[in-house]
N, C-alpha and C positions, 0 to 999 in steps of 0.2 A: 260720101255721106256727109262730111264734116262742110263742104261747098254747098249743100242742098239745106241744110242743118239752120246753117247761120243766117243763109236768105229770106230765111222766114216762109211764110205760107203754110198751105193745106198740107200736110204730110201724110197720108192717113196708112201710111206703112210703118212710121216711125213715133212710137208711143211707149212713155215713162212707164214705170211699175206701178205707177198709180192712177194709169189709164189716159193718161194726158195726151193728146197726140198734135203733132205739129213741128214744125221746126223755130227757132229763135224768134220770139215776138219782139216787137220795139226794134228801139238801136241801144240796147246793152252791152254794156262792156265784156268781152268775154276773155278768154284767154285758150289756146288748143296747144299744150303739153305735150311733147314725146317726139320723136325723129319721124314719126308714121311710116317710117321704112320706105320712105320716097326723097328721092333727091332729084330736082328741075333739071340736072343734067348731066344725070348718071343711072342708067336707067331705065329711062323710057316712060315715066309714070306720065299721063295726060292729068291725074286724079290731082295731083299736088301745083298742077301747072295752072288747074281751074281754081285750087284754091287758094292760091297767093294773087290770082289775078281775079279776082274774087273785090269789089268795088270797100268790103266790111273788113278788110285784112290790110294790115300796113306793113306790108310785103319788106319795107328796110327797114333798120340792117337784117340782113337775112343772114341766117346760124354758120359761123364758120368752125370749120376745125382743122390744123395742120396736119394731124395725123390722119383724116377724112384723104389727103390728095395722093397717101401713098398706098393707100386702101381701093382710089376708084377705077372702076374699068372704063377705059377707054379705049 
């Protein structure tokens, strides 16, 4: 959603509470918050892999955490 969101376009599934529908117009600065519960390689997620490689996302540094490598499955 968040890959579809920021590339802008016709979205006509994805519409604000005040009837707005679309994804990210212009080139806005944006910011996307939270872990999204995907990690590029731990996992399995394709969703997080389109969206750091996503051309509007400045993929580095990318979020590290020490206690993330005793936690992942591999």
């Amino acid at each position: 959603m968040w890959n579809e969101y920021i590339s802008g376009g016709e979205l006509p599934w994805l519409c604000d509470d005040a009837g707005q529908c679309g994804g990210l117009a212009g080139a806005p600065a944006f910011v996307i918050a939270g872990d999204q519960n995907s990690d590029p390689h731990d996992g399995g997620s394709t969703a997080i892999n389109q969206l750091l490689s996503n051309p509007r996302v400045r993929a580095t540094p990318l979020p590290r955490s020490e206690g993330g490598l005793g936690v992942a499955i591999r």
